[in-house]
C-alpha positions as CSV (number, residue, x, y, z in Angstrom):
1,X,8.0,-25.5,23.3
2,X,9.8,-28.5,24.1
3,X,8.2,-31.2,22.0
4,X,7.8,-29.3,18.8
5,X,9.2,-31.4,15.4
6,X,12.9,-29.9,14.8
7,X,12.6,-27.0,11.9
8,X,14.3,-27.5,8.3
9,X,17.8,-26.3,9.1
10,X,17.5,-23.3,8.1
11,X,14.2,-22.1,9.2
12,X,16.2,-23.2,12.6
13,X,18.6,-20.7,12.1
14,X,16.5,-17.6,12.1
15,X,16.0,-15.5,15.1
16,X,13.4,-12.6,14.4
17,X,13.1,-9.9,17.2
18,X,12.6,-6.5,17.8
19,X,14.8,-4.0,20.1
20,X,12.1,-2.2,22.6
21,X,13.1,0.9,24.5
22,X,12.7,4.1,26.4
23,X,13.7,7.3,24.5
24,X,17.6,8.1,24.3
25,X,18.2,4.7,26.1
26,X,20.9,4.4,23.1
27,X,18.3,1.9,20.8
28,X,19.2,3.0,17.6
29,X,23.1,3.4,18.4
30,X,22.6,-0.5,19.4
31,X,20.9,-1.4,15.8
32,X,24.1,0.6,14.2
33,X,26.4,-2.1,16.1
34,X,24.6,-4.9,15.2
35,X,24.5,-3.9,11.8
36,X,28.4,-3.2,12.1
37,X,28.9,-6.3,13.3
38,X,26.7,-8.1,11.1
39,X,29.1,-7.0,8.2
40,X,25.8,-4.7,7.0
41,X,28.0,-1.8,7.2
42,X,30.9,-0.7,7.2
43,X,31.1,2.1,9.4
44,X,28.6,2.7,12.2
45,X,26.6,6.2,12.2
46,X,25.4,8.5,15.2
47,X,22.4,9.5,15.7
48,X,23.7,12.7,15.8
49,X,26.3,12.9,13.4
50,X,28.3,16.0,11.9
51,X,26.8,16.1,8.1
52,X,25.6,13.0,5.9
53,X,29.2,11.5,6.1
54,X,28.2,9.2,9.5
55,X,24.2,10.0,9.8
56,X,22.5,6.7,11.2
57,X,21.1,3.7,8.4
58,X,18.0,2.6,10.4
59,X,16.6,6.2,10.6
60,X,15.8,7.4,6.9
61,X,12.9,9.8,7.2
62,X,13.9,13.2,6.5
63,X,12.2,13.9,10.0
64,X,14.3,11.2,11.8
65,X,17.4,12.3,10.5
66,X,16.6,16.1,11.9
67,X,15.7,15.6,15.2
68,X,17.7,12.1,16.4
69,X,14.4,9.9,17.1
70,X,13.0,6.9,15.5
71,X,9.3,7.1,14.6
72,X,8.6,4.5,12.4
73,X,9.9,0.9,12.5
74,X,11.9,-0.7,10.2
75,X,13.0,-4.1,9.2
76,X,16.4,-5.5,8.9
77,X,18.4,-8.5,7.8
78,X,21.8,-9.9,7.6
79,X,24.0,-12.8,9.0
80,X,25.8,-13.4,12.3
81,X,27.9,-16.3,12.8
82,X,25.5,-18.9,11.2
83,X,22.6,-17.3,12.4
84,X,20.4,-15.2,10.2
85,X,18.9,-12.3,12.2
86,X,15.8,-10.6,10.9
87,X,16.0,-7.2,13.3
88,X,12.9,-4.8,14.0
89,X,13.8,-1.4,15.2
90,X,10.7,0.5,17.1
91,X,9.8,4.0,18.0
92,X,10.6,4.2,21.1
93,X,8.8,7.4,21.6
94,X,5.8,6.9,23.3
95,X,3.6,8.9,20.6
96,X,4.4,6.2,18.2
97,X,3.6,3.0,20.3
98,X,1.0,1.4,18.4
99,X,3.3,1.4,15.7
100,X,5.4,-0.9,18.0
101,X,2.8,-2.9,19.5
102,X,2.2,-4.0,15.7
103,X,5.4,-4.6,15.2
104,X,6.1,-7.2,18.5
105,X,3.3,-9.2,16.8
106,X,5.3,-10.2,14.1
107,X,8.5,-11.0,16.3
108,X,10.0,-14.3,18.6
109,X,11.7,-12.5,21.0
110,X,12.4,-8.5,22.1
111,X,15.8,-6.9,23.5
112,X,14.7,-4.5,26.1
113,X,17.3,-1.1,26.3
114,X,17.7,0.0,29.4
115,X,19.8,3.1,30.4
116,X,22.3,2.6,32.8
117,X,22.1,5.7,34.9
118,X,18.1,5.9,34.5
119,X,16.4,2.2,35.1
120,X,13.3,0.9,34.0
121,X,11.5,4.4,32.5
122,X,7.4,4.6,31.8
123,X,7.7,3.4,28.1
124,X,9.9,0.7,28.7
125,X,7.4,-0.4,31.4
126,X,4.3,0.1,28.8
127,X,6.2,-1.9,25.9
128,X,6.8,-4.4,28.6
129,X,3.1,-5.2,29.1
130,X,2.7,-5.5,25.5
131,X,6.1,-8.6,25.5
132,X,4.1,-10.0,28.6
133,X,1.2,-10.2,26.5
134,X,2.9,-12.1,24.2
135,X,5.0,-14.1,26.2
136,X,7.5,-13.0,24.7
137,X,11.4,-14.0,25.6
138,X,13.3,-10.6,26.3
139,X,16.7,-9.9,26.7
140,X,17.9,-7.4,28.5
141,X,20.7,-4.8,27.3
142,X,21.8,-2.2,30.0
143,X,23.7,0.0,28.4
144,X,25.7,3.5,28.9
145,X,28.2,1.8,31.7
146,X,30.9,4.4,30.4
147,X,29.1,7.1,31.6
148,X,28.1,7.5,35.8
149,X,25.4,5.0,35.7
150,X,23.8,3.1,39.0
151,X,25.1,0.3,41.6
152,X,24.6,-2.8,39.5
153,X,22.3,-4.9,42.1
154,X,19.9,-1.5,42.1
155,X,19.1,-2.0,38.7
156,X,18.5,-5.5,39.0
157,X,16.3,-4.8,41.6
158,X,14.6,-2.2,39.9
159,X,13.9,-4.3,36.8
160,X,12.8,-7.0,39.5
161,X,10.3,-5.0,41.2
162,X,8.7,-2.7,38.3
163,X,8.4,-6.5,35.4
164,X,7.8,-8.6,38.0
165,X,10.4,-10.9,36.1
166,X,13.4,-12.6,37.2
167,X,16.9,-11.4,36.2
168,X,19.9,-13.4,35.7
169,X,23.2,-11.3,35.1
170,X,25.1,-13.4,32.6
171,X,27.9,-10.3,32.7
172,X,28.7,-8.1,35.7
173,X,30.4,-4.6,34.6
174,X,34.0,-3.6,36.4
175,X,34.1,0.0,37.4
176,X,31.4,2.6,36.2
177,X,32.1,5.9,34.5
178,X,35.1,6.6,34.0
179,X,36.5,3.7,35.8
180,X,35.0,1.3,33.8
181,X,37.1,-1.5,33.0
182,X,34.9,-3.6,30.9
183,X,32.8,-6.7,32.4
184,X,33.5,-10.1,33.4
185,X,31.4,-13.0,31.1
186,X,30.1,-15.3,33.9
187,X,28.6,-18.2,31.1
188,X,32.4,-18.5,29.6
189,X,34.5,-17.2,32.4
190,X,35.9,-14.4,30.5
191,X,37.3,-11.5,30.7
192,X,36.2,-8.0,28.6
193,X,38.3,-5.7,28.2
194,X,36.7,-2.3,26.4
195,X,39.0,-0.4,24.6
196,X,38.1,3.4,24.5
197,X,40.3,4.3,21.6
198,X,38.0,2.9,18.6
199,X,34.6,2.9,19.0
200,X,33.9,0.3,16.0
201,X,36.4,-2.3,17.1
202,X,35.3,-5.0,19.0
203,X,36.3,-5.6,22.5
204,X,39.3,-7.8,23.5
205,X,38.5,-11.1,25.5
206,X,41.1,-13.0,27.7
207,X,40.0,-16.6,28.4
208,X,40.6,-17.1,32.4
209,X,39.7,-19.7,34.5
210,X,37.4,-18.2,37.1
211,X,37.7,-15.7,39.5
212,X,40.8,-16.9,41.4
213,X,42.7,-16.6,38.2
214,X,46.1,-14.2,38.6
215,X,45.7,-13.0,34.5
216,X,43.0,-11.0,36.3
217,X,45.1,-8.6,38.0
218,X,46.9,-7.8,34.9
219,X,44.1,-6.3,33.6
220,X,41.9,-5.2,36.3
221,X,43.2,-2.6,39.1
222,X,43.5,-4.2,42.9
223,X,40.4,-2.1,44.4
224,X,38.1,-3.1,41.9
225,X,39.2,-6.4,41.4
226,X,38.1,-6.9,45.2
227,X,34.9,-5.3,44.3
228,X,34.5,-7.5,41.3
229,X,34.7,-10.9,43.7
230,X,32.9,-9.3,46.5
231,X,29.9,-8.5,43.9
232,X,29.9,-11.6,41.8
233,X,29.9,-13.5,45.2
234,X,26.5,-11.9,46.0
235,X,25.2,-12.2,43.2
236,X,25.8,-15.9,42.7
237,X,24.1,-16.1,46.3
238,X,21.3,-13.3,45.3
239,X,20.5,-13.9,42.1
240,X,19.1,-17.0,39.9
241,X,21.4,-18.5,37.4
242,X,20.4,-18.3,33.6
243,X,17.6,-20.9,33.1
244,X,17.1,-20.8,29.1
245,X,13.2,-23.0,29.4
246,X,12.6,-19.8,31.7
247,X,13.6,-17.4,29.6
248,X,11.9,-19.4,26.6
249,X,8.6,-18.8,28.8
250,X,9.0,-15.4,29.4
251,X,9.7,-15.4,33.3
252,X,13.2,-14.9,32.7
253,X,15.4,-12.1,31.3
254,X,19.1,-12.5,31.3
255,X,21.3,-9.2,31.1
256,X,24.3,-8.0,29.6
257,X,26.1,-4.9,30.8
258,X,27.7,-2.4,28.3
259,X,27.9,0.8,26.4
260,X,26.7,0.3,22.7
261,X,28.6,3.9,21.3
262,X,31.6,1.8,22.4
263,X,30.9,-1.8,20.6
264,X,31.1,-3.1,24.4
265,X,28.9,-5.9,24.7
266,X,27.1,-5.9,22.0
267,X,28.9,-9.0,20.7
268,X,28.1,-10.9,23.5
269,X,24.4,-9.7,23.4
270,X,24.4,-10.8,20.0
271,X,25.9,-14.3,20.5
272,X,23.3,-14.7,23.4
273,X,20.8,-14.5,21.1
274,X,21.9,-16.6,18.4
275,X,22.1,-19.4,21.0
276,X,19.6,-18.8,23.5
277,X,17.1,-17.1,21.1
278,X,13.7,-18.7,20.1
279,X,13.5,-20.3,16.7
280,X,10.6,-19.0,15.2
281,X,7.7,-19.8,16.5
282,X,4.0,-21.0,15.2
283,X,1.7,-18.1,14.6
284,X,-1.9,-17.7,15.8
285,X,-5.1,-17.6,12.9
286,X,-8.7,-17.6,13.7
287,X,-9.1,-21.1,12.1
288,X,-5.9,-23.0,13.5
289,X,-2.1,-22.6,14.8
290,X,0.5,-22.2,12.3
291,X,3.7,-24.1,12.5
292,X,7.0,-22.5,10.7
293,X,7.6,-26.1,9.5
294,X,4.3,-26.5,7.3
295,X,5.3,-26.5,3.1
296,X,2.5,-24.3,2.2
297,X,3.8,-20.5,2.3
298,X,1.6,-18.2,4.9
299,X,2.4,-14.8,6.2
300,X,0.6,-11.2,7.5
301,X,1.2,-7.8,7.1
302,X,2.0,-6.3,10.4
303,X,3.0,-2.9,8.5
304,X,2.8,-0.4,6.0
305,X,5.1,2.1,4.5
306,X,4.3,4.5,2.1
307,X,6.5,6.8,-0.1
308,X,9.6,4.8,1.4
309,X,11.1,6.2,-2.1
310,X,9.6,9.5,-2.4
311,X,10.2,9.1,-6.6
312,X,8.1,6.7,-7.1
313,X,4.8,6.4,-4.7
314,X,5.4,3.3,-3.9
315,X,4.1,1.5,-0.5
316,X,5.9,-1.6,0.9
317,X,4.0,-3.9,2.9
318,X,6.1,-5.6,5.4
319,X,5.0,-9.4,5.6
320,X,6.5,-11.7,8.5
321,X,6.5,-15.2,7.0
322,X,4.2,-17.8,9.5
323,X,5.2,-20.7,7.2
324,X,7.2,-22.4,4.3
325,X,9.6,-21.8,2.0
326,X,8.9,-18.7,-0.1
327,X,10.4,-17.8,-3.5
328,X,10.4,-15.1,-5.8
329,X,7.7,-15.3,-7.9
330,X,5.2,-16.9,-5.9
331,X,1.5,-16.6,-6.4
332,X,-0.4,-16.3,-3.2
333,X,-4.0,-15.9,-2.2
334,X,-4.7,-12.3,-0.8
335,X,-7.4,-13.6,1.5
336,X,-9.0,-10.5,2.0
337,X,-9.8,-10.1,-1.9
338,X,-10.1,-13.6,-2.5
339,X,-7.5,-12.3,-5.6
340,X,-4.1,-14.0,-6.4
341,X,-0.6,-12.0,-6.2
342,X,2.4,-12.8,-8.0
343,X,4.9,-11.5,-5.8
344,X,7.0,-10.7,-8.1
345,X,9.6,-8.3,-6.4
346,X,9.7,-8.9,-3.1
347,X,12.5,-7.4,-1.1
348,X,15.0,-7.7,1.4
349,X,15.9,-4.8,3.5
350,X,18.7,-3.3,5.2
351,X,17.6,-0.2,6.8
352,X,16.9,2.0,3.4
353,X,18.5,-0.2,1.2
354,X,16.8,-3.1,-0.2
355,X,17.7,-6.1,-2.4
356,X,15.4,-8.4,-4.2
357,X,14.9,-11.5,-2.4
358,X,15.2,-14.6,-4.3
359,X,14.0,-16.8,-1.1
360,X,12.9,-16.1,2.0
361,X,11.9,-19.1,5.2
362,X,9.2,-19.0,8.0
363,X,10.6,-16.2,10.5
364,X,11.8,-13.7,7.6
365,X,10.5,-10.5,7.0
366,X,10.1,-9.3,3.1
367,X,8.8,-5.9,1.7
368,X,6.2,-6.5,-0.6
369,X,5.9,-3.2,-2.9
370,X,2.5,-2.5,-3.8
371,X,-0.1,0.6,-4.7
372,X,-2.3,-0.1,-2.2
373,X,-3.8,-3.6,-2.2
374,X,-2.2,-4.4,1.1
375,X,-2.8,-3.5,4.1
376,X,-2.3,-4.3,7.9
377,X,-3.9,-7.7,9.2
378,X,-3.9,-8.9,5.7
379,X,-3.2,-12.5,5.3
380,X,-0.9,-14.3,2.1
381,X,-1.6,-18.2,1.4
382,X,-1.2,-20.6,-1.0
383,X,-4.9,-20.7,-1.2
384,X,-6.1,-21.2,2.6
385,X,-8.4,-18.7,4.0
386,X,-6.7,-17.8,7.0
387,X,-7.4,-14.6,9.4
388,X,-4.3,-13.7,11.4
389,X,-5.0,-12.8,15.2
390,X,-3.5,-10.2,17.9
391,X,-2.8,-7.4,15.5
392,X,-4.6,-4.8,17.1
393,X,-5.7,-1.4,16.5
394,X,-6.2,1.7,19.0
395,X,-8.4,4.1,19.8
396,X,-7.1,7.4,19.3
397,X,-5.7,9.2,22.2
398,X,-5.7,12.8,20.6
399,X,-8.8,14.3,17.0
400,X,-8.4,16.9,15.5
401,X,-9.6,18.6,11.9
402,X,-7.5,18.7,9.2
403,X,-8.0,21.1,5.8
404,X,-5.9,21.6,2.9
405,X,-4.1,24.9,2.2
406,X,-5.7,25.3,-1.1
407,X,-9.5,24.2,-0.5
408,X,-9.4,23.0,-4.5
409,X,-7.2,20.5,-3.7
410,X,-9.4,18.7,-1.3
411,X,-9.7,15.7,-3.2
412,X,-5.4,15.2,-3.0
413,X,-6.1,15.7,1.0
414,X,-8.4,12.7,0.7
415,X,-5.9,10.6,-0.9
416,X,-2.9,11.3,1.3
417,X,-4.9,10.6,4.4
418,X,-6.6,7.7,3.3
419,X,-3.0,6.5,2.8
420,X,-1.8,7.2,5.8
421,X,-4.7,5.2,7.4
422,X,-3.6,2.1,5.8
423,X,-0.3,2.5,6.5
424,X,-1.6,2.3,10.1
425,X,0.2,6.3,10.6
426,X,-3.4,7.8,12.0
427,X,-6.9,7.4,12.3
428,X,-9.2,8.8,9.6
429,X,-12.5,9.8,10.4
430,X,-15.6,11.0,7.9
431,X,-18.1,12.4,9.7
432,X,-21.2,11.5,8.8
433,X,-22.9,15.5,8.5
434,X,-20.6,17.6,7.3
435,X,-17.7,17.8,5.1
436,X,-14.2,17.1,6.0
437,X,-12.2,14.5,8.0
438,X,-10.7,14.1,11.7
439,X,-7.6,12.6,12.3
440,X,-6.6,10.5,15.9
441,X,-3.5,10.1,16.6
442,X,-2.0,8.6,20.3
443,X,0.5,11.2,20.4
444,X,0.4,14.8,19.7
445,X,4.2,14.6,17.9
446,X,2.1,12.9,15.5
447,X,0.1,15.7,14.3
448,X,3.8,17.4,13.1
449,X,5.3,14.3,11.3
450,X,1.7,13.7,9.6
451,X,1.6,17.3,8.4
452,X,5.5,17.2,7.4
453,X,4.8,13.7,5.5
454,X,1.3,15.7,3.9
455,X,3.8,18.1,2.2
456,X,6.7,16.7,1.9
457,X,5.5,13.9,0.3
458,X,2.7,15.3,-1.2
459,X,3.1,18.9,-2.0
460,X,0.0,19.7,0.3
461,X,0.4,22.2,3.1
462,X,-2.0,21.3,5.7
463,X,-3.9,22.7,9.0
464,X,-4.3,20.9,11.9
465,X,-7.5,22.0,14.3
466,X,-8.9,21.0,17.5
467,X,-11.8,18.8,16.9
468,X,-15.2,19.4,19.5
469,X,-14.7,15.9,20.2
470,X,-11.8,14.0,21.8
471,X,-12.4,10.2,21.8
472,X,-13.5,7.4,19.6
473,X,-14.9,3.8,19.8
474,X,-16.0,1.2,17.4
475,X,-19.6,0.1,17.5
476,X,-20.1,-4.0,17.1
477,X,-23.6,-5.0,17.6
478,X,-26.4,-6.7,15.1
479,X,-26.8,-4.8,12.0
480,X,-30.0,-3.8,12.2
481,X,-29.7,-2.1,16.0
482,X,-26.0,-0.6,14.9
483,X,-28.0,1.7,11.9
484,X,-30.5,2.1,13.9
485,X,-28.4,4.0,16.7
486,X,-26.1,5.9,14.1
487,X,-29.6,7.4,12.4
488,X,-30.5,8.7,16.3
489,X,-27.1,9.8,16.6
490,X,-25.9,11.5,13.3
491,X,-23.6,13.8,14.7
492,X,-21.7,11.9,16.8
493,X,-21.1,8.9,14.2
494,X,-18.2,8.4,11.6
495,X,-16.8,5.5,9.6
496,X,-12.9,4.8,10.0
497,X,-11.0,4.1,6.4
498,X,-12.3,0.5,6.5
499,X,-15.9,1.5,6.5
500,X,-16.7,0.6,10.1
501,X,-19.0,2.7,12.2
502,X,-17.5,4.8,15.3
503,X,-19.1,6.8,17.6
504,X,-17.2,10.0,18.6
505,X,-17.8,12.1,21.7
506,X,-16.5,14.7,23.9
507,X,-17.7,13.1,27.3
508,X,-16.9,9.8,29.2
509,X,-20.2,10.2,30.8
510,X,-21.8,10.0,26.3
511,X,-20.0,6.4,26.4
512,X,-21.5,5.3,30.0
513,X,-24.8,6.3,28.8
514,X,-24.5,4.3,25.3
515,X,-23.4,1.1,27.4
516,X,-26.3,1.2,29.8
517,X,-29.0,2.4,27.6
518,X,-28.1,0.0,24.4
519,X,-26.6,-3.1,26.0
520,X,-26.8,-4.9,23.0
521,X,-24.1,-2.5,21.3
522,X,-20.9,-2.5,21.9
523,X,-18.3,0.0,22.4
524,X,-14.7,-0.8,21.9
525,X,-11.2,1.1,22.0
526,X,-9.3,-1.6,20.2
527,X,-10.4,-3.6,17.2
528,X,-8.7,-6.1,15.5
529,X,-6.8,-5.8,12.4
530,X,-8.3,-8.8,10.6
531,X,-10.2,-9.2,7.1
């Protein structure tokens, strides 16, 4: 990390991360603030808001906006200070996680949500494996303070024990509940004071000089002033201080106390990632490392959208930028195709709003509109062949069947799954006897949003059915031994939307037996998303 060349200025300036949580730990109200105080708008929303006046920006599906959850991630920019932040908002609900595991490919750094009164919950431990897989630097946001949350060094603890990672409290709340004051700043010695009146204003600081200080006792009442020295004392004792090369390393998380409906905190969170906050960082290829710093422009797709403007069928291709200085314009190799691509309109987002980006650095995130060319894994040069690594695909959890209201529009079924498939939604399956298709999914809330999307978006009313089998694996093997074993085993094979075989069966004991009777296949629950 340490002895890397120093980045053009303003590729220095970038800080691209994602926000990673458990469901209802308050993610997307964070993401409003930050947008709020990134000057991206105006007025923050709730998730659930009274009408359209204040409904959320980050969540724009139709289904997001009626039942309060994210479930597909988007990308955002804008300025803080003199940083720019490129921000990736996840799912956080679990039956959408490979949706974020994609996503924390294509970011530096993660801000992990934690709920005040609940702790470390099972998804936030799951998406946690994934940042520890990636060594990613996470920051930790612990918010809902206002309301009766737990004693301070529990959660610490608890986040301790359950990551196996260090925590270094660079606040420490005052009060919880109803009682709570605001939090004392331990890096600048300063007081917060939250102010309960209006949610969208920031909170007020007074500048003291430690804990000794008599301002203190102006603003924070006797009893939990003495709590306030008491704790910190411990803490300083119990508790390592903010080491940033261990945090860079992903051993360390510092943590900020707060409660995001009230702006509290959120500042501060946002200021310790502007200066604590990895620059970006070089990305992996098959062929070599990537530095941000290199001329030539490089970049992946990590996602897909489709239909992100229902009038015109458009899908936008989110690329993270590995490399160079991009402009408008551009022609880059599509490795996959071997085909150049002016990029002529590439954009910029803010939650649904988008702007045509003129420029964009190493660390940036751009939409790239297209019908269909892109898809996840794919690589952009200026004429290398590069293969991106680590963006992986699943095995489906859950199959099922799928037909079409109206069997003559079976054709217009095809199409919208297909779609969905390289947008990376669900799994597509054609069976090799027999007509029709099986979907996998990893969650069953899938299933509804897929079917919502199919005729929403498409005018297609569609049935979901239980399949006779329930998992998947890709086959990898020599050629010749891979047809061989899908000719002997026609009704259990498949080919996924890419054309790769898969073997689907009802029975762990079917896989056992294909491992120990054809060791020179393969059978995999993940591939990788490269061309």
């Amino acid at each position: 990390m340490m002895n890397r060349p120093d980045l053009p200025p303003e590729i220095a300036r970038r800080r691209t991360f994602a926000i990673i949580s458990h469901p209802d730990a308050g993610k997307t109200t964070l993401t409003e603030k930050f947008l709020l105080f990134g000057g991206a708008i105006q007025m923050a929303g709730q998730v659930r808001a009274k009408g359209e006046a204040r409904r959320t920006r980050s969540d724009f599906m139709k289904m997001e906006q009626d039942r309060g959850i994210s479930v597909s991630a988007s990308a955002m920019s804008f300025e803080f200070g003199q940083y720019r932040f490129n921000l990736v908002d996840t799912p956080g609900h679990s039956d959408f996680s490979e949706d974020t595991y994609r996503t924390l490919t294509a970011v530096d750094a993660a801000i992990m949500v934690i709920d005040g009164a609940k702790g470390v919950e099972s998804q936030t431990q799951k998406l946690f494996e994934v940042c520890r897989l990636r060594d990613l630097p996470i920051l930790t946001f612990c918010n809902k303070m206002d309301r009766e949350s737990r004693d301070t060094f529990e959660i610490i603890d608890e986040i301790q024990e359950n990551l196996a990672i260090d925590v270094a409290p660079v606040s420490w709340p005052i009060g919880m509940g109803r009682d709570f004051v605001g939090a004392y700043d331990l890096l600048n010695d300063r007081l917060e004071i939250m102010d309960r009146a209006d949610r969208n204003k920031v909170a007020e600081t007074v500048q003291i000089s430690g804990l000794d200080d008599p301002k203190l006792a102006d603003h924070v009442p006797a009893e939990q002033l003495a709590k306030l020295r008491e704790e910190l004392e411990m803490a300083r004792e119990l508790l390592p201080a903010f080491d940033r090369k261990s945090f860079l390393e992903g051993h360390m998380t510092p943590i900020w106390f707060g409660s995001a409906i009230n702006s509290f905190g959120v500042k501060e969170l946002m200021q310790g990632i502007g200066e604590f906050g990895p620059e970006p960082q070089p990305q992996n290829a098959a062929e070599r490392q990537i530095a941000p710093e290199e001329k030539a422009v490089t970049g992946f797709v990590f996602k897909v959208q489709a239909n992100m403007d229902p009038k015109h069928r458009d899908r936008v291709a989110f690329v993270r930028l590995a490399s160079g200085h991009f402009e408008r314009g551009m022609k880059l190799l599509h490795v996959r195709t071997k085909k150049p691509m002016a990029v002529s309109n590439p954009v910029l987002f803010l939650a649904a709003d988008r702007e045509l980006a003129e420029e964009a650095w190493a660390g940036d995130i751009i939409g790239i509109p297209n019908h269909g060319q892109l898809r996840i894994g794919d690589a952009l040069t200026e004429g290398e062949v590069l293969r991106f690594t680590g963006i992986p695909s699943f095995a489906p959890e859950l199959l099922q069947t799928v037909r079409a209201g109206d069997p003559m529009k079976a054709k217009h079924l095809e199409k919208a799954l297909m779609q969905f498939a390289e947008e990376g939604a669900a799994k597509v399956f054609k069976p090799m006897i027999g007509s029709g298709f099986i979907v996998g999914v990893v969650g069953p809330l899938q299933f509804e949003v897929l079917a919502s999307r199919i005729e929403i978006e498409y005018g297609l009313p569609v049935r979901f059915e239980s399949s006779q089998f329930t998992s998947a694996r890709w086959i990898a093997g020599p050629k010749d031994k891979v047809e061989a074993f899908a000719q002997t085993n026609k009704q259990h094979m498949a080919q996924d939307h890419d054309g790769d075989q898969v073997y689907l069966t009802r029975l762990q004991w079917d896989i056992d037996r294909v491992s120990r009777d054809h060791p020179e296949l393969r059978l995999t629950a993940t591939k990788e998303m490269m061309v």
